[in-house]
N, C-alpha and C positions, 0 to 999 in steps of 0.2 A: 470605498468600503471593500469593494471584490481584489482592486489593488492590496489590500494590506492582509485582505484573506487569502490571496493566493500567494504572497510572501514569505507568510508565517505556513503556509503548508509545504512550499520547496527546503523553507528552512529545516524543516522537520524531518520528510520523510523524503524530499526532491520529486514534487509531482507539481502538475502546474494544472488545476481542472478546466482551466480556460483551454488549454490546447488539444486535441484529440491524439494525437500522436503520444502525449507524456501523460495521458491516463484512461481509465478504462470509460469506455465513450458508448458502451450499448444500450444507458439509460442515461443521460447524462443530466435530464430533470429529475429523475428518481435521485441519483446521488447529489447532486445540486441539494435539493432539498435535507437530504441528510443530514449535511454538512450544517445548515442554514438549523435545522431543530438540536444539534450539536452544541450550540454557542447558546440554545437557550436555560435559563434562570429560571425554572419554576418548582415551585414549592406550595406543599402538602399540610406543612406542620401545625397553620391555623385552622384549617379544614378538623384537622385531626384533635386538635384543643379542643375548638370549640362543641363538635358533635360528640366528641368519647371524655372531655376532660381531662386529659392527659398528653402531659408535655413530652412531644419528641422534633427531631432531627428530620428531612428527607432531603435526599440526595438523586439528581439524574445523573443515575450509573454506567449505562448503555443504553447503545439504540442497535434493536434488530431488523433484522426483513426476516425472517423468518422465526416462529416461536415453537418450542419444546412442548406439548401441552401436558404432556409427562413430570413436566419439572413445575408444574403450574398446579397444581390441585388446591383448589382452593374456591373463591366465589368470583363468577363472571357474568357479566352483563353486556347485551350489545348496544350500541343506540345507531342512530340514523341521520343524516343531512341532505338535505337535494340528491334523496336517491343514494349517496355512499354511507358507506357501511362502517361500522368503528366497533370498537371492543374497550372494556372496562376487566379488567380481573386482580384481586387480591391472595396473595398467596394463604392456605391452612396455616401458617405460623403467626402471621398479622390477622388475621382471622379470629383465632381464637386468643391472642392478647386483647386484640380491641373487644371483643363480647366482657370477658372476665372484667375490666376495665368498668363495660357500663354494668354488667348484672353482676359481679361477682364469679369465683369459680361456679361453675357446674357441679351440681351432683349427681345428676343424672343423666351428663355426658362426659363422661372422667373413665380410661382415657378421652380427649379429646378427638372424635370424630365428625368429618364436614359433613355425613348424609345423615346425622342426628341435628342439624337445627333445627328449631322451632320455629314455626310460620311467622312471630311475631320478629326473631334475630334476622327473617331473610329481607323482612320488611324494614328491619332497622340498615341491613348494608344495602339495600337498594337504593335506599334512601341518601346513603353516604355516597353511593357510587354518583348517582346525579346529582351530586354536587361537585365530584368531581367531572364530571363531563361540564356541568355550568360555569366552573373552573375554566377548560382547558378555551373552552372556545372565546374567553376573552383573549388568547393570543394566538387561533391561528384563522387563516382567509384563505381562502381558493385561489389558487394558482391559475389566472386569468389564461396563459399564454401556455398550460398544459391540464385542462381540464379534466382529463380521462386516464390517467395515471393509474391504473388499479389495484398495484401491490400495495400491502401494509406496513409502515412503520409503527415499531413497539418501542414505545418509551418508556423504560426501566426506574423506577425510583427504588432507591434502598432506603427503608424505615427504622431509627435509630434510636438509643436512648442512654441515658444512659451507662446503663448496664450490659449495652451490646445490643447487635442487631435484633431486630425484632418482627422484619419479613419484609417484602415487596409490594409495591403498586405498580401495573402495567397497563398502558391506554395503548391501544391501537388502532391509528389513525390512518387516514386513508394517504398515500401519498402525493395526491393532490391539493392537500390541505400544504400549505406553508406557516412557517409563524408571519405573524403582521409586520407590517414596513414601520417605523417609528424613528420620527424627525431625531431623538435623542440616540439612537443609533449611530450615525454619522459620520460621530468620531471616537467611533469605539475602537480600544487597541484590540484587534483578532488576538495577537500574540498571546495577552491574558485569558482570553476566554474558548479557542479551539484547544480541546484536549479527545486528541483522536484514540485514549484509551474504552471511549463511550461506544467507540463505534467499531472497536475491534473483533467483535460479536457476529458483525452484518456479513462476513460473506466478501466482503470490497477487497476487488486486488486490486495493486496499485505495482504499477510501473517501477522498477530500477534499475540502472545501469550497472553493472559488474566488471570490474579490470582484472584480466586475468593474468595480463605480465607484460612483459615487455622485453626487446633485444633491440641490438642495432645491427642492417644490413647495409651495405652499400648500395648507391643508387645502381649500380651493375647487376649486384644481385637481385634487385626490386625487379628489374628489368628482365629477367630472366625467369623469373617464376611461372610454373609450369600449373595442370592439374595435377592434385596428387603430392605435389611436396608437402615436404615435411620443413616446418618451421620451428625451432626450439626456443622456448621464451629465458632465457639464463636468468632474467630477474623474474623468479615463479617459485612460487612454492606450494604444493602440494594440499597445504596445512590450511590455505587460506586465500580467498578470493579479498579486493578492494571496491569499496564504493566512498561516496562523499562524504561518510560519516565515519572512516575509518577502515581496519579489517572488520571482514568476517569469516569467523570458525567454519569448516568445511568436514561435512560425515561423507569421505569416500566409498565407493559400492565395495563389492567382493570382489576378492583382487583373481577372477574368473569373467569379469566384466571386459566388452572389449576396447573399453578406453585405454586399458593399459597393455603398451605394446612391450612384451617381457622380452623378445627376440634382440632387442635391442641393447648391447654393449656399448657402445662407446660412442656418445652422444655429439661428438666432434666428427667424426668421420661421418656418421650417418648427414649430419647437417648440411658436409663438403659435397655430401654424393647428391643430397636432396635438392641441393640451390645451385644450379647448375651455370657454370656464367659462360660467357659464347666469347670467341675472341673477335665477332664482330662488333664490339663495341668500345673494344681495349683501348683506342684512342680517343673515345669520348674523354673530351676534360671532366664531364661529370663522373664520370664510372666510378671512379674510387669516393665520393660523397658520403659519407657515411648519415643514415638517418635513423630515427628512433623508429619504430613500429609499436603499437601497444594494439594487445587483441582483448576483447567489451564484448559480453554476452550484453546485448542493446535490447529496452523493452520485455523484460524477464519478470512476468506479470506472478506477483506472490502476495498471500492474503494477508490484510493489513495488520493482522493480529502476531503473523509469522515475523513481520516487519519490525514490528515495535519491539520484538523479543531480539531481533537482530541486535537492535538499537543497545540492549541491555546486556550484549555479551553474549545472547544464542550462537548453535551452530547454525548451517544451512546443507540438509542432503546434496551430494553434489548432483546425484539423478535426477532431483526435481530441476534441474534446470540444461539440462542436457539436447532435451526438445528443440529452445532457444536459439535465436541466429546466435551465431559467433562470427565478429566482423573485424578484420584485421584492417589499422587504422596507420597512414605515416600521414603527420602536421595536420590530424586533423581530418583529413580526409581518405574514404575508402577505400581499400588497394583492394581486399579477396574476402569473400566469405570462404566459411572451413568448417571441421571439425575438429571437437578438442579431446587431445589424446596424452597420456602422462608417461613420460619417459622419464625411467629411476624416481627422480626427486621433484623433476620441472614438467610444466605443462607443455605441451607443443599443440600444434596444430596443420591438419593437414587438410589443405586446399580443395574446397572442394567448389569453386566461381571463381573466376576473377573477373575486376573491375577495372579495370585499370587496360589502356588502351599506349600506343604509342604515337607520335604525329607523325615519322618517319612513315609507319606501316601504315597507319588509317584503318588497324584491325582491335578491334576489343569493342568495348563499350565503357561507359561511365570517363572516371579521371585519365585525363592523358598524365603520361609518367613523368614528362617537365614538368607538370604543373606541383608536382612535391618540392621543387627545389626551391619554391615560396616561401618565406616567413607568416605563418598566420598574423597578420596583425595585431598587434599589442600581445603574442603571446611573450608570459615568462614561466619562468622553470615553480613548477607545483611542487609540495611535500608530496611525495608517495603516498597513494589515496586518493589525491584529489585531482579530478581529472581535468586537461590542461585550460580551466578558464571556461569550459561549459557550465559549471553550477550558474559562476558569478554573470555570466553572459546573460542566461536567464530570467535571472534577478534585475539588469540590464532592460531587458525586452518589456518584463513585466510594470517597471516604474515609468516607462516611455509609451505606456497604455492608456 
């Protein structure tokens, strides 16, 4: 089951919750559960027939960790279980459909105001609320293996008819509640039923990788790289970052920001001066090797709501992600971290770590610089966008779980 649900969430958005490194891990039973009340199927609309007479629709629209109580005016209720704490509330617009419903309009509270009910209406929605709490607790149980969880999730219904929406129901549950295990679960397709538009509300950032461009350098010049250069990406554009799911749109700062080096004329010579190659190396047979490099702001935690808008053709500030490592990558593995800085139309990047060691010296750390002139294993050549075989690699990891 967690195999096909963590599947269909790489496919989605490329997060994997099983692994701590490819998602946000500072509550990771809080989100666990999330996800878990996400996929659930519950509904309102017999509750609502039977006690008011009237046919409608409910839909779980979203789920929150945190609630507006501004945007809520209307009737609430709390209840209790072993000690945790929960909340029941119905929005003023369902509020006063459902009254009108059982008593007719008001005349004596027209317009409609929620601090004119009469003791007998507050008696009649209490009464409705605990049946919705009677409701809720046929599907969820206490999370055995994180009891003390003590944030709320708010589970959003939208109230329907035909005529158009007609207002909300919102239960807030303790996060240590889970829905129940059910043998007919088992073989449920996730694909069908995760729709992380529910949960775009919560607050959840989620991990993404970002390709910022790419050039190719000679093993000589890999070899040469200093602090401080300057790397020009010639396949870059200004316009637009890559990840797994395509481009994305990019809103540049104010061209007084100092990513943009204006000083800079002629992106060739700058490059020539920046990547300095030594003639101690000039006989190496490797030196002249040409390799690709691609530099990936890695880990570039953005809220899942900004995510799905990506998905849809949004922009992305380029400032929100400026914070972010940027890590210059050849076959695979990491040569320097840097800083990314825009020369005319292309991105560059100027060094500001390296990683990358020689065997000769036995000075650096991390990859020695032989080790690039490797073939990654079953790599092949990607469309632009997709980065080289780490999506599918994953997807790999995850079915071998």
């Amino acid at each position: 089951m967690a195999r096909n649900k963590n599947k269909e969430l790489i496919r989605q958005i490329g997060i994997n919750p099983d692994k701590p490194d490819s998602f946000q891990s500072s509550n990771e039973p809080l989100m666990n559960n999330l996800f878990l009340w996400s996929q659930e199927k519950i509904e309102f609309q017999d509750l609502i027939q039977s006690f008011f007479g009237v046919k409608v629709r409910t839909k779980l629209v979203a789920i929150l960790l945190d609630l507006d109580v501004n945007n809520w005016i209307g009737i609430g209720a709390s209840w209790q279980h072993n000690n945790q704490n929960g909340q029941i509330r119905i929005d003023s617009k369902l509020t006063e459909f459902l009254l009108n419903n059982a008593f007719g309009e008001s005349t004596t509270n027209y317009p409609f105001n929620i601090k004119k009910l009469t003791q007998l209406e507050l008696n009649i929605l209490q009464t409705f609320l605990g049946q919705i709490e009677n409701r809720m607790k046929e599907f969820w149980e206490v999370d055995a293996k994180h009891p003390h969880l003590m944030d709320l999730i708010y589970l959003v219904w939208l109230v329907e008819s035909d005529e158009g929406e007609l207002g909300r129901i919102c239960f807030g549950i303790p996060a240590t509640f889970k829905p129940k295990k059910s043998t007919n679960k088992e073989n449920v397709d996730f694909s069908e039923q995760i729709d992380l538009r529910k949960l775009a509300n919560t607050g959840i950032k989620v991990p993404i990788e970002l390709q910022v461009g790419t050039t190719r350098l000679s093993f000589k010049e890999i070899r040469s790289l200093e602090l401080d250069d300057l790397v020009i990406f010639e396949d870059s554009d200004i316009s637009r970052f890559y990840w797994h799911l395509g481009e994305i749109g990019l809103v540049l700062p104010e061209e007084d920001h100092p990513i943009f080096l204006k000083e800079v004329n002629n992106i060739e010579e700058l490059a020539d001066e920046m990547i300095k190659t030594t003639k101690n190396h000039d006989e190496d047979p490797l030196s002249s090797l040409p390799l690709e490099l691609s530099a990936e702001f890695q880990k570039v935690f953005i809220p899942l709501k900004q995510v799905l808008e990506l998905k849809s053709g949004g922009v992305l500030p380029l400032g929100s992600v400026l914070d972010s490592e940027l890590i210059l990558t050849a076959q695979g593995k990491p040569v320097a971290k840097g800083e990314l800085v825009i020369v005319g139309n292309q991105f560059g990047m100027r060094i500001t770590d390296l990683l990358i060691s020689t065997k000769k010296s036995s000075k650096g750390s991390g990859v020695e610089i032989e080790d690039l002139i490797t073939e990654p294993p079953g790599k092949q050549d990607k469309p632009r966008g997709e980065k080289g075989g780490s999506f599918e690699d994953e997807l790999k990891d995850l079915e071998e779980m």
